[in-house]
N, C-alpha and C positions, 0 to 999 in steps of 0.2 A: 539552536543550541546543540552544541555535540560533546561528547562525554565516553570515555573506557574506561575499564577493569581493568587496574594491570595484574593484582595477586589470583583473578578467580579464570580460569581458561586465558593463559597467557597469548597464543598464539591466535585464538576467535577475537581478544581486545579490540585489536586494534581497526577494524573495518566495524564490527559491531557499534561500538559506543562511541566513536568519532561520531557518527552519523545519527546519534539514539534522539529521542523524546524531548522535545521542552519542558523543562522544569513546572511542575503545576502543586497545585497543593491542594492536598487531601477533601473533599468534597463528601457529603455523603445526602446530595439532598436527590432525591428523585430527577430521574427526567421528564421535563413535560412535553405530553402530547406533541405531536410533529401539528405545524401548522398548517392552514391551506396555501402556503407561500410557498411548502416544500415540494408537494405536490399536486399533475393537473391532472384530475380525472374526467375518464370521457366515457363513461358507463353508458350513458344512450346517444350512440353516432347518430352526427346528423345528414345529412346529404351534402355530395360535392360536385360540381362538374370537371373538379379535377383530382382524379382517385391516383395521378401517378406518384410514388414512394420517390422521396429525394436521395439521391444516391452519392454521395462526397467521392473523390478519386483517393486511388490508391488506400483500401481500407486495412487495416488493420488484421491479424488473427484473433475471431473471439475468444478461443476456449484456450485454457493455457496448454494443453496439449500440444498446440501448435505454436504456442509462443512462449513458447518457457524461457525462464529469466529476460523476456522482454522489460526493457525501463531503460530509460534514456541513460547517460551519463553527462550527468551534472556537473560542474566545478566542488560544489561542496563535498558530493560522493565519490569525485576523486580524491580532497583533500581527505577525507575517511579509511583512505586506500592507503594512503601517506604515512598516517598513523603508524600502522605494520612496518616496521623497520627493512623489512626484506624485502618492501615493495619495490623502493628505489634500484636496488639491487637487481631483482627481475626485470625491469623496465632496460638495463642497461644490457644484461646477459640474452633475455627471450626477446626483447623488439629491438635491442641494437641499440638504443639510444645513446649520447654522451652525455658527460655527466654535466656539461653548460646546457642541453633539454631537459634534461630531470631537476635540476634546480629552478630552470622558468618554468617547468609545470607545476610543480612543488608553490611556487612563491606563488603563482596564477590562482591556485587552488585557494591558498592561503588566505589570500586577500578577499576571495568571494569569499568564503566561509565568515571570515571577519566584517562584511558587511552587512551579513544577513540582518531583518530588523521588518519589523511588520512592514506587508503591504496587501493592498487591495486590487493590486492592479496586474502584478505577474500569473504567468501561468509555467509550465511544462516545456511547451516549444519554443518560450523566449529563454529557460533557463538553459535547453539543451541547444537552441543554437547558440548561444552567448556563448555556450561553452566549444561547442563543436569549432569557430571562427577562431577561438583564443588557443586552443590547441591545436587546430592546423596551421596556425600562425606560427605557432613554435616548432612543431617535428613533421608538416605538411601534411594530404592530402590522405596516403598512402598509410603511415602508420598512425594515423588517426583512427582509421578503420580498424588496424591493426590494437590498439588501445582498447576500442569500445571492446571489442571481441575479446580482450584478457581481461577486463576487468569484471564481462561478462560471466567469463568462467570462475574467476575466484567469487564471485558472489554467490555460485554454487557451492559452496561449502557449508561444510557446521560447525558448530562449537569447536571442534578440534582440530579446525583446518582441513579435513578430510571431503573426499567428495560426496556430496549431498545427496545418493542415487535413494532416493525416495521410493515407495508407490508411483506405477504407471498412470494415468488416468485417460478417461474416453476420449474419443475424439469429436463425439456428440458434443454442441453447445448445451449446457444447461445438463447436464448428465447428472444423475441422481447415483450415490454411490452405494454400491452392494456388499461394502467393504467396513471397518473403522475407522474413523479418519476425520480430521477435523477441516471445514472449509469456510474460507474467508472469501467472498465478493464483494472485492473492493467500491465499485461504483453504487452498489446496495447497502453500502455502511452495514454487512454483515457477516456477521460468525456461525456455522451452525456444527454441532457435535452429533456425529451419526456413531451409530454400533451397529456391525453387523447389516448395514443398512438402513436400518432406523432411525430416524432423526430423533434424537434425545432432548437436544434444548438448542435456542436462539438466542444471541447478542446483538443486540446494535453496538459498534462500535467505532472510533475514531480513528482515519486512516493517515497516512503520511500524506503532509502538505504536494503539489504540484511539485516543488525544486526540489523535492526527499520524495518521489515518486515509491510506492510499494511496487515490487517486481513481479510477475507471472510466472510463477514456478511452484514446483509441488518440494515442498523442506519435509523435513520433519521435527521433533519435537521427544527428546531422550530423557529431559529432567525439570526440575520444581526448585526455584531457586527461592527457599523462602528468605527475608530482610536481607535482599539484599544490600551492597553498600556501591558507591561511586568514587569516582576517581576524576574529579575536572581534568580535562589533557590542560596542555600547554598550547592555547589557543586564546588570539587580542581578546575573543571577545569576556575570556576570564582574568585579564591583567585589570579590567575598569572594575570587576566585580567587588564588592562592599561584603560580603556574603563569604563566597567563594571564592580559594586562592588555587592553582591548578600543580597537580601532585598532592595534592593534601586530600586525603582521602575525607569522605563524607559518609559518617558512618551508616549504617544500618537502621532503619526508625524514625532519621532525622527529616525534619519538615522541610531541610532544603535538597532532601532528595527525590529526584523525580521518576524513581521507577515505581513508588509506591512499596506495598510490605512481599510483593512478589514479582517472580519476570519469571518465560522462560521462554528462551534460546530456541529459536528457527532455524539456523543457519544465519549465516553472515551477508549484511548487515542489521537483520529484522530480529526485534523480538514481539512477543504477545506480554505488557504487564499492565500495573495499575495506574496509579497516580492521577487518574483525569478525573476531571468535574464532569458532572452527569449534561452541562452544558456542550461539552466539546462533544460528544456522541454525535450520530450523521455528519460530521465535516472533519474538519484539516484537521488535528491536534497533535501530529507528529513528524519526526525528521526520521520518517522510512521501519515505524511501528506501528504493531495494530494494539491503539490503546483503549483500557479499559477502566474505569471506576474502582475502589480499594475494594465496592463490596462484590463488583463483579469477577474482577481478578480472584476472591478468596472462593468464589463457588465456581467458578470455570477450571481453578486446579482442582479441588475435587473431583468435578466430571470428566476430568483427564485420569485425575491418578481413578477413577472408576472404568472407564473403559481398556486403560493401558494394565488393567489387573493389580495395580500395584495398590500395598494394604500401607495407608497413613494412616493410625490409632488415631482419636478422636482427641485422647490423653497427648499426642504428638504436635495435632494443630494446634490444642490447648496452649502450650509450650513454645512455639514458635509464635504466636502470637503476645505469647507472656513476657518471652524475651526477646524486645522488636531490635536489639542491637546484635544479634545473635545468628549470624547466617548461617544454614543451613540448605545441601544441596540433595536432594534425594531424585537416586535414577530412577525411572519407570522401568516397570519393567517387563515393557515389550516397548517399542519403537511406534508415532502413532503419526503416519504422515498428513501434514499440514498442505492442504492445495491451496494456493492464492490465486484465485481468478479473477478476469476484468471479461467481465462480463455485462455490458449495457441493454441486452435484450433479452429478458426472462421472461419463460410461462408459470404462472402457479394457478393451478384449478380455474380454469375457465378466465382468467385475466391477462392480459400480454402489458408487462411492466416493459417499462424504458428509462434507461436513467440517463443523467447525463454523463458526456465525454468527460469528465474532470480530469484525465491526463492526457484527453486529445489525441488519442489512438484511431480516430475515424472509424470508429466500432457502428454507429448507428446508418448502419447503412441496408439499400434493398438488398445488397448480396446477402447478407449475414440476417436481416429478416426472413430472408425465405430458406435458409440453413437451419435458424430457430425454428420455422415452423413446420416444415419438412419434416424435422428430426421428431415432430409429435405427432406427425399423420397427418399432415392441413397441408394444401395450397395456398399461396396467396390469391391466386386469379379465382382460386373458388366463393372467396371472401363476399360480401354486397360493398356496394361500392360505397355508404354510407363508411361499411370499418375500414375499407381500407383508404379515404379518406381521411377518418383520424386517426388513421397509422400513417398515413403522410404529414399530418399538422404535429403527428405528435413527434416524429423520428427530425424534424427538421427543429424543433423548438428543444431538444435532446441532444441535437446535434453540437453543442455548443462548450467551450472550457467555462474555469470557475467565471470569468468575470462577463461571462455572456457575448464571446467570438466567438465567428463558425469553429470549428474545431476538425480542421480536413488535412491534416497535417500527419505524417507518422513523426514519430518522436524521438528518435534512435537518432544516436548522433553520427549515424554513419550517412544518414541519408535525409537530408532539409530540403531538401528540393522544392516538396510540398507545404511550407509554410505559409502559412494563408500573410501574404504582404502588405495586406488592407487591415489588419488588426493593431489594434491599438499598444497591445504586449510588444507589437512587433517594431514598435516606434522609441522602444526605452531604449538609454542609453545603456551603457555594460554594468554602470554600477546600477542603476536602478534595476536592471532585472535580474539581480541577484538575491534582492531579497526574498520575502517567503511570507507567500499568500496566504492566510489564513479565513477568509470568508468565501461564500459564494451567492455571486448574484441571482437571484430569479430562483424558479421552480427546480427541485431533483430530479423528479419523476412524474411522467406521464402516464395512466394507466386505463387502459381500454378491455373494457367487457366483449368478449367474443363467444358466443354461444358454439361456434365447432370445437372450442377448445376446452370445454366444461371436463374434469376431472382428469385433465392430462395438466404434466411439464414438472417442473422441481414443487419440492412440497412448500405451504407457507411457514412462514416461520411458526415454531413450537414452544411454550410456554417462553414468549419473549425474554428478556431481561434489556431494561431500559435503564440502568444505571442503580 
């Protein structure tokens, strides 16, 4: 589902909310405990006579540092693009294009967008080569690259079109910040609020589907949109809707809107709001947001407007929550940058987690294991061969996208060379891999006890919130 604002930050609309959240409705039941389906733990290694780490080609950047605004470009995240009236326009002026290319990418886009619809079976690299084959089919080889690279850059912005130059961040994997700043790890299904360095409190949260990838970049985060309102676009998939007619605004409060009773604005396409079921936490539940439950949205803007120094009276929330058709925008006030990392090999106190590839960045690999462990004081070859062992069962069984293919692919649509061609993703036709995954097969995380690693790497997460 995709969705803009057109009366509240005019010019952010249109990439933002083309691209926003699936419609969900209000939830407030707990989440429950993660199963042992989600995770495999390997607390006592057993022996191997083969300790060597599986290593995929051509890996990925783990820490966004190095991969800032990485994320594929999708057909859907182009039609997003589309949105923006001035996109078309730029496309014809800065890549040259003519105006019979810009109407077949326009209508390309279109059409994937309109077919989206549950499935089980796509991933990341079927959506961005679908797309990569269908736009170098239109404007060739050359400014295709050319493409991914502008749309790159406008996804670097914020709310007001401006450019997004954020907080710098380490170049260390796993880097614990010494700063204020909020950080999402996407393959960790987590949020955590630091001050000053301190980790303050932890989210689980719901990240964007594979074909609505979340991007690797550090945003920030200026304001607290409380009831908000929506604006269906002018998109098929809201001409069949019974509900919803597109232009017709949906107001503030209403149960058919899906940002829940807050949002607030990253930079363009992403925001942080509410509206999920405490179900959808640890998996897909978005189109390129990191979403959260109505009760967790209402205490995560408090911990924002608490560290960002800005005073909301209690009397204020009161009010805002009293009058759910009543938006209101209040700016922080100091600026609190947002990092979004993909990050599949974490240390927290003596455990080396691994998650899985869910957008197929060929993150789990021996290079970027011995970076992670490096970066804490550890060798790998010092390891017994017991762990590093099941740090090879486990980085290969990690190794994988949602529906359980290797996952050895970078994902940028400038570059498929790497698509693993024995995948089954890799067998759908164009319309089929347009739709939009919402489950994942098999295990999240692998997690192994390391005794050289006892009270090193990022902290665990701090008074969770599970929905």
């Amino acid at each position: 589902m995709s969705f803009r604002i057109k009366r509240i930050f005019p010019i952010f609309l249109a990439a933002l909310f083309a691209v926003g959240c699936e419609t969900q409705q209000p939830t407030t039941q707990p989440q429950q405990p993660a199963t042992n389906s989600n995770t495999v733990a390997a607390v006592n290694p057993s022996p191997s006579s083969s300790p060597v780490v599986i290593a995929s080609p051509s890996p990925s950047p783990i820490n966004s540092a190095t991969a800032a605004n990485s994320a594929p470009v999708t057909l859907p995240v182009l039609d997003a693009m589309f949105a923006d009236e001035n996109f078309a326009g730029e496309l014809k002026s800065k890549l040259g294009l003519s105006d019979e290319q810009v109407t077949q990418l326009r209508t390309s886009a279109r059409e994937a967008t309109a077919k989206l619809k549950e499935n089980e079976d796509g991933s990341t690299s079927a959506a961005a080569k679908n797309a990569h084959e269908q736009i170098g089919g239109i404007i060739g080889e050359e400014k295709t690259k050319q493409l991914a690279q502008f749309v790159s850059e406008r996804w670097n912005k914020d709310e007001n079109g401006n450019v997004n130059n954020a907080a710098t961040v380490s170049n260390q994997p796993g880097s614990v910040p010494t700063d204020t700043r909020i950080v999402v790890n996407t393959p960790a299904y987590r949020m955590d609020v630091f001050r000053d360095g301190k980790l303050l409190k932890s989210y689980k949260v719901g990240i964007g589907y594979p074909e609505f990838p979340l991007p690797t970049a550090t945003r920030k985060a200026s304001s607290i949109i409380f009831n908000p309102t929506w604006t269906p676009p002018d998109e098929p998939w809201v001409e069949g809707s019974k509900t919803v007619k597109a232009g017709e605004k949906v107001a503030a409060g209403s149960k058919l809107n899906p940002l829940g009773p807050i949002k607030i604005p990253i930079g363009m396409p992403s925001l942080i709001h509410g509206g999920k079921s405490a179900a959808k936490l640890g998996g897909f539940a978005s189109h390129g947001c990191v979403g959260l439950t109505n009760a967790q949205i209402k205490d995560f803007a408090s911990m924002l407007a608490q560290v960002s120094n800005t005073e909301i009276k209690k009397e204020d929330l009161a009010a805002y929550e009293k009058n759910k058709t009543e938006t209101k925008n209040v700016k922080l006030a100091s600026v609190i940058p947002v990092e979004l990392r993909y990050e599949t090999i974490v240390i927290e106190d003596g455990k080396l987690h691994i998650y899985r590839d869910v957008y197929e960045r060929g993150t789990n690999t021996e290079e970027n294991l011995r970076k992670v462990l490096e970066a804490n004081g550890v060798s790998l070859d010092s390891l017994s061969e017991p762990e590093r062992a099941k740090i090879t069962e486990g980085l290969k069984q990690m190794a994988r996208n949602a529906q359980g293919n290797a996952a050895e692919a970078k994902t940028n649509s400038t570059d498929n060379s790497n698509v693993n061609k024995n995948s089954s993703a890799d067998k759908k036709t164009k319309s089929e891999s347009a739709k939009v995954t919402r489950t994942i097969k098999g295990a999240k995380e692998f997690v192994i006890e390391i005794a050289a690693l006892k009270g090193k790497g990022y902290p665990a997460p701090l008074n969770l919130s599970k929905g």
